[in-house]
Chimera marker file (.cmm) of the C-alpha trace (Angstrom):
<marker_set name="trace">
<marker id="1" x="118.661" y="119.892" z="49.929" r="1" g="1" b="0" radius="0.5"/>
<marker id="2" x="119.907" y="116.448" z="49.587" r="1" g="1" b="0" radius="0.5"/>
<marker id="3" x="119.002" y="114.285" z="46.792" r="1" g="1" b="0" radius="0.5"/>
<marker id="4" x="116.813" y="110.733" z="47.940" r="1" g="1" b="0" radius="0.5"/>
<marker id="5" x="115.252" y="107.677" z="45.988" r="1" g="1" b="0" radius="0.5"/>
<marker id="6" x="111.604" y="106.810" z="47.486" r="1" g="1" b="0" radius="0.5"/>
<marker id="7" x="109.751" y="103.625" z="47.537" r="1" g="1" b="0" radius="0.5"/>
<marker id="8" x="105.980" y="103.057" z="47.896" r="1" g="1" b="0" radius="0.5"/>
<marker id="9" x="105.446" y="100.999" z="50.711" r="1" g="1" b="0" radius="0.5"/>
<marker id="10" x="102.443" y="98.639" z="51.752" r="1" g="1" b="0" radius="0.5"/>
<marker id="11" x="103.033" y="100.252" z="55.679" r="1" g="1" b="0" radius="0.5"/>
<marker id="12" x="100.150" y="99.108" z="58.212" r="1" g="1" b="0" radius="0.5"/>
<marker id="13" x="99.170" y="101.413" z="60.408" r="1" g="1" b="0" radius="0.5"/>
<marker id="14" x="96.839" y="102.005" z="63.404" r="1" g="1" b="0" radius="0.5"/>
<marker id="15" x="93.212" y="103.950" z="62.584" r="1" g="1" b="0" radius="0.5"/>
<marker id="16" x="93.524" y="106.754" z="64.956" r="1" g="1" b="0" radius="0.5"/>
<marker id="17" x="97.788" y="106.885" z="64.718" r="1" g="1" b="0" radius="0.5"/>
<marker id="18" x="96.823" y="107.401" z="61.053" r="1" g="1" b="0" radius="0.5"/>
<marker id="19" x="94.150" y="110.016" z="61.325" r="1" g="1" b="0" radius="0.5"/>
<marker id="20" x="96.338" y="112.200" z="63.957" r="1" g="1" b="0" radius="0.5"/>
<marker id="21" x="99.474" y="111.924" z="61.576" r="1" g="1" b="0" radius="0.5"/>
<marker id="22" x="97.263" y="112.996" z="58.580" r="1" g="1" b="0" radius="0.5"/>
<marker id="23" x="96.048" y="115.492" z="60.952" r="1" g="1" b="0" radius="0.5"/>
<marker id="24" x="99.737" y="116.982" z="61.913" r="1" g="1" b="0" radius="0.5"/>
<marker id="25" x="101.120" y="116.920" z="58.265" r="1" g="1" b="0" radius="0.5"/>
<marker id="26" x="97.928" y="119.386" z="57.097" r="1" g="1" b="0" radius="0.5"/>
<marker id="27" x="98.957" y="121.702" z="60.380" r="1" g="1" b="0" radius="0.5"/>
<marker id="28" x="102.504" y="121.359" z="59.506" r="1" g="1" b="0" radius="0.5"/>
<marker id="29" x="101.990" y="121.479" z="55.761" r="1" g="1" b="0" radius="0.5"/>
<marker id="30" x="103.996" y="118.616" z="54.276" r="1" g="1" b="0" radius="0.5"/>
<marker id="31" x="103.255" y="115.106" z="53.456" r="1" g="1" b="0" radius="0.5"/>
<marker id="32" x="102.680" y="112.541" z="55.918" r="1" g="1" b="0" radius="0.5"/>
<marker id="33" x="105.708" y="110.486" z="54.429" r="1" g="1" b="0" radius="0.5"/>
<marker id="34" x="107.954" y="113.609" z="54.915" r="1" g="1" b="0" radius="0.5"/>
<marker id="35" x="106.583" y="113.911" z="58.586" r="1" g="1" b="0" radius="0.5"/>
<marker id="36" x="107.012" y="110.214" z="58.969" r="1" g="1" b="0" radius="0.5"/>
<marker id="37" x="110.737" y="110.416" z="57.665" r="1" g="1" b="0" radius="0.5"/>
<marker id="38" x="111.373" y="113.500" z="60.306" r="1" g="1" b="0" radius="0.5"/>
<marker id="39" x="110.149" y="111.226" z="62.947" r="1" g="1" b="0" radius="0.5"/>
<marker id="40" x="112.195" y="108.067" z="62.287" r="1" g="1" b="0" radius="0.5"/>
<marker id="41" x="115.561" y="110.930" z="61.589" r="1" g="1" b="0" radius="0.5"/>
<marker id="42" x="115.131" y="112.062" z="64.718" r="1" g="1" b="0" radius="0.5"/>
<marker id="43" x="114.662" y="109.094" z="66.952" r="1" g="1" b="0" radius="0.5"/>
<marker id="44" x="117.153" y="107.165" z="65.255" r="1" g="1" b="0" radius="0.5"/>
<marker id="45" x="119.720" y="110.242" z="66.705" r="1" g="1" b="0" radius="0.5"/>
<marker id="46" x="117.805" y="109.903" z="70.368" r="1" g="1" b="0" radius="0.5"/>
<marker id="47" x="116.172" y="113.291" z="69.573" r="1" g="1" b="0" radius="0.5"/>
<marker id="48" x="112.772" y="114.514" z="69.837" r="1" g="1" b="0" radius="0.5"/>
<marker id="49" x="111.157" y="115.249" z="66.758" r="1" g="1" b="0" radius="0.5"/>
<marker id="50" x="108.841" y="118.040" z="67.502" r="1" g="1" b="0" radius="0.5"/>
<marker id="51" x="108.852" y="121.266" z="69.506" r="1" g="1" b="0" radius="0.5"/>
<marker id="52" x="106.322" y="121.834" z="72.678" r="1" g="1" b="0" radius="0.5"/>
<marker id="53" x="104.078" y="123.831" z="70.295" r="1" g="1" b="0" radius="0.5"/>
<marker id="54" x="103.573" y="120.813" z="67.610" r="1" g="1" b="0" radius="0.5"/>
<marker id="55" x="103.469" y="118.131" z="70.981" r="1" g="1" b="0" radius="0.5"/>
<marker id="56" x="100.226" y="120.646" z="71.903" r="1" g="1" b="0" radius="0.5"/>
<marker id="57" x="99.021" y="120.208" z="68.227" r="1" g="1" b="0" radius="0.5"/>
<marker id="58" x="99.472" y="116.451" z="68.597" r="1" g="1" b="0" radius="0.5"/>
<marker id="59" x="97.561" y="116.690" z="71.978" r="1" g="1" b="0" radius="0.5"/>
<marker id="60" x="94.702" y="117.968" z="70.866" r="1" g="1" b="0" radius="0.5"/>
<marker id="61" x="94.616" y="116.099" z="67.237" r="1" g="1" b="0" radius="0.5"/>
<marker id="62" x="94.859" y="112.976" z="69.528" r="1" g="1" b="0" radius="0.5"/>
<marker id="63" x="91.825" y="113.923" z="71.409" r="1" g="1" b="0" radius="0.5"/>
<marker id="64" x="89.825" y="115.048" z="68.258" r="1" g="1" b="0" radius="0.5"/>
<marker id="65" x="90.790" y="111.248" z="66.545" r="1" g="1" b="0" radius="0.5"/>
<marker id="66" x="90.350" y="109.274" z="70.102" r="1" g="1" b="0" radius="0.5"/>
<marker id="67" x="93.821" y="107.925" z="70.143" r="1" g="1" b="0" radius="0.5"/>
<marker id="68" x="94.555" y="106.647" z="73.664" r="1" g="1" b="0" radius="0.5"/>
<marker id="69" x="98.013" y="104.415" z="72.841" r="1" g="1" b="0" radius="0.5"/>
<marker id="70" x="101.159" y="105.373" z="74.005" r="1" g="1" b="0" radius="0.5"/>
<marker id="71" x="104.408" y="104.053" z="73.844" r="1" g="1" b="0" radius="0.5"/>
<marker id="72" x="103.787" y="101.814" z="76.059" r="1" g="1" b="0" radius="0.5"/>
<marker id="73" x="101.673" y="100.075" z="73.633" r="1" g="1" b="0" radius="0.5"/>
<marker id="74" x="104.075" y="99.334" z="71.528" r="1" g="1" b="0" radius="0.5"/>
<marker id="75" x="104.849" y="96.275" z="69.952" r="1" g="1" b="0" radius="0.5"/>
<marker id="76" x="101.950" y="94.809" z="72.678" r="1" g="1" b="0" radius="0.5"/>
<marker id="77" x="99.102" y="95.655" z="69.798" r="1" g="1" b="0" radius="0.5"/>
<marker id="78" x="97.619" y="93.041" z="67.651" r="1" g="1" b="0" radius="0.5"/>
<marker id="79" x="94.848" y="92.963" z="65.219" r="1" g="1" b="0" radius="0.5"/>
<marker id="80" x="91.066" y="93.398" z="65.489" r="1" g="1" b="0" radius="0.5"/>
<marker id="81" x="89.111" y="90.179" z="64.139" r="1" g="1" b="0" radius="0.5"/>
<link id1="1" id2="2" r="1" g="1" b="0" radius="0.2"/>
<link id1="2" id2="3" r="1" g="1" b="0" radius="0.2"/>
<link id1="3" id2="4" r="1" g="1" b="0" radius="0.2"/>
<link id1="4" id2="5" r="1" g="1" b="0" radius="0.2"/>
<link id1="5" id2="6" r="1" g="1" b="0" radius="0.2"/>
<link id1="6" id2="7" r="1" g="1" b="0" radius="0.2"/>
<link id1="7" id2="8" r="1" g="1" b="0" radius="0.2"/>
<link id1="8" id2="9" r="1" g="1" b="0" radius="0.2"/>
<link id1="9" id2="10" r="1" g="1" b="0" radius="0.2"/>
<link id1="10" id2="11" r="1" g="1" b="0" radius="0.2"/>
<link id1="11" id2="12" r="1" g="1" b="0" radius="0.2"/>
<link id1="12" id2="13" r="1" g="1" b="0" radius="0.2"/>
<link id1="13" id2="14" r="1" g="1" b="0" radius="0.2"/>
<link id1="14" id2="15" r="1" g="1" b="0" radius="0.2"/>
<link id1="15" id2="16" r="1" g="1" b="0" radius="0.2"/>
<link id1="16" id2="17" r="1" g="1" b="0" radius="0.2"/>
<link id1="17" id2="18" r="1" g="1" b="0" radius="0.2"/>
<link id1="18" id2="19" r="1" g="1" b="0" radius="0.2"/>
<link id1="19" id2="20" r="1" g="1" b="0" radius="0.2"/>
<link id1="20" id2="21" r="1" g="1" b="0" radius="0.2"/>
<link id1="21" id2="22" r="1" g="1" b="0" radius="0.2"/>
<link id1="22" id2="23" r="1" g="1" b="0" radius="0.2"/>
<link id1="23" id2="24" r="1" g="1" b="0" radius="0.2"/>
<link id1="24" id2="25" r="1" g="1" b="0" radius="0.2"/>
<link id1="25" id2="26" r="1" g="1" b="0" radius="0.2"/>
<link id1="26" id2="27" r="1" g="1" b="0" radius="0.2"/>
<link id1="27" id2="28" r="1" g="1" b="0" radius="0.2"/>
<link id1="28" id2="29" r="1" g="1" b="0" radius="0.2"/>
<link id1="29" id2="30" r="1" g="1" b="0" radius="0.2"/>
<link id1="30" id2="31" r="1" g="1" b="0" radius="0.2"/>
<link id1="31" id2="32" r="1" g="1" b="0" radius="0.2"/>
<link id1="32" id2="33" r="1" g="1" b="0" radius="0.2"/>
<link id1="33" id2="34" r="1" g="1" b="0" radius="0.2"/>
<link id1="34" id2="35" r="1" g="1" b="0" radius="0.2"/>
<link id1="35" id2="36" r="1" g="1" b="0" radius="0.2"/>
<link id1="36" id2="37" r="1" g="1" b="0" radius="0.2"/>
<link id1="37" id2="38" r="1" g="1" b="0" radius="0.2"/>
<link id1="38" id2="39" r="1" g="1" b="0" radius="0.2"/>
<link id1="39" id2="40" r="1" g="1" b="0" radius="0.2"/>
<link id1="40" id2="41" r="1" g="1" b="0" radius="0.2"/>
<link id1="41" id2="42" r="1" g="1" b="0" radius="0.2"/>
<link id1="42" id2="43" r="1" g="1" b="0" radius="0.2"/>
<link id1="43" id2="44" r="1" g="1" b="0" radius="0.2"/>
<link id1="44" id2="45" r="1" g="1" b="0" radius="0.2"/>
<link id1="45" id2="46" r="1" g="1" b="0" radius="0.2"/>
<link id1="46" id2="47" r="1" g="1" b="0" radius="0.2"/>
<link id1="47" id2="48" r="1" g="1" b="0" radius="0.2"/>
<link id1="48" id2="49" r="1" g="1" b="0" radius="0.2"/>
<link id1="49" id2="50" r="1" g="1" b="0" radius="0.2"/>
<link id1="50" id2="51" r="1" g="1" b="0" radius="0.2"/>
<link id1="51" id2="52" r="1" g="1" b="0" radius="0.2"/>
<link id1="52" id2="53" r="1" g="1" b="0" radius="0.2"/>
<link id1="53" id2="54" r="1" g="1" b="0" radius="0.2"/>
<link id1="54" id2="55" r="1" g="1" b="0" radius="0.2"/>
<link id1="55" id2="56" r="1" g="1" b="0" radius="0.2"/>
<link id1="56" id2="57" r="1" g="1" b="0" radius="0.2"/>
<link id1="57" id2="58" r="1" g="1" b="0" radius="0.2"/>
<link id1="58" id2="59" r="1" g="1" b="0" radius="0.2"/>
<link id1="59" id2="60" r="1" g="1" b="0" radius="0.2"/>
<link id1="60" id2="61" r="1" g="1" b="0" radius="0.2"/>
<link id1="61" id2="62" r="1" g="1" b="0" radius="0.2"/>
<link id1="62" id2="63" r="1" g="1" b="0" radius="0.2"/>
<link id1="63" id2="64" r="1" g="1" b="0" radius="0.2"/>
<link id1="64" id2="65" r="1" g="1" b="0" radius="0.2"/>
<link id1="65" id2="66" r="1" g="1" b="0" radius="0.2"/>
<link id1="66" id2="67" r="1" g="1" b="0" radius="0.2"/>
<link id1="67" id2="68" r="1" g="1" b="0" radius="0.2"/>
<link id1="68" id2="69" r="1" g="1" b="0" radius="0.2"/>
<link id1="69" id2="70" r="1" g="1" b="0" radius="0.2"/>
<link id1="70" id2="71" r="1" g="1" b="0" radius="0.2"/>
<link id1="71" id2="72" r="1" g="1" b="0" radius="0.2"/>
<link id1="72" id2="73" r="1" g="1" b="0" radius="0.2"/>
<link id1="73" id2="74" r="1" g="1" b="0" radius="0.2"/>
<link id1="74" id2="75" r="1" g="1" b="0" radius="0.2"/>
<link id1="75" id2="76" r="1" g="1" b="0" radius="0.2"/>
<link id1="76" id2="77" r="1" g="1" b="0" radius="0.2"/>
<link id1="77" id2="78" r="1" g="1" b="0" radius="0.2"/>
<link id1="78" id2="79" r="1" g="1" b="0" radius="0.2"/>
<link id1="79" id2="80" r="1" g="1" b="0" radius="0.2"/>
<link id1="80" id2="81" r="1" g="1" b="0" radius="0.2"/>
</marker_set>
C-alpha cells in the first residue's frame, strides 16, 4: 500500500458520466474517487484502465444512464442554460 494525502474537490461533472461512474464503483466495489484515481493512473501511463469484462459493465451501465458521449466529445461540451 502506499501512503497518499487527499483533497476534497469542487469537480464538475457530466449527469449521465456521473451516474455510470457511480454505477461502476458499486459493481467494482470501491469509491468513485478510487475508480476515478485508477482511471487518470492509467491513462497518464497510455494504458487502459479496465479489462473487456468491466468495458461490458460500462456498456451496459451506459445504456441503463443514456450516456451517448464519447471521446470525441471531449473538451467540445459546454453547459446547459
Amino acid at each position: 500500500m502506499v501512503t497518499v494525502e487527499r483533497v476534497q474537490t469542487g469537480l464538475r461533472i457530466e449527469k449521465s458520466m456521473l451516474k455510470v461512474l457511480k454505477g461502476l464503483a458499486e459493481y467494482l466495489d470501491m469509491s468513485v474517487g478510487d475508480l476515478v484515481e485508477g482511471i487518470v493512473l492509467h491513462a497518464f501511463e497510455g494504458r487502459a484502465p479496465f479489462s473487456p469484462e468491466t468495458t461490458a459493465k460500462i456498456d451496459q451501465l451506459k445504456e441503463v444512464y443514456s450516456m451517448t458521449l464519447t471521446s470525441a466529445d471531449a473538451h467540445r461540451l459546454k453547459e446547459a442554460p
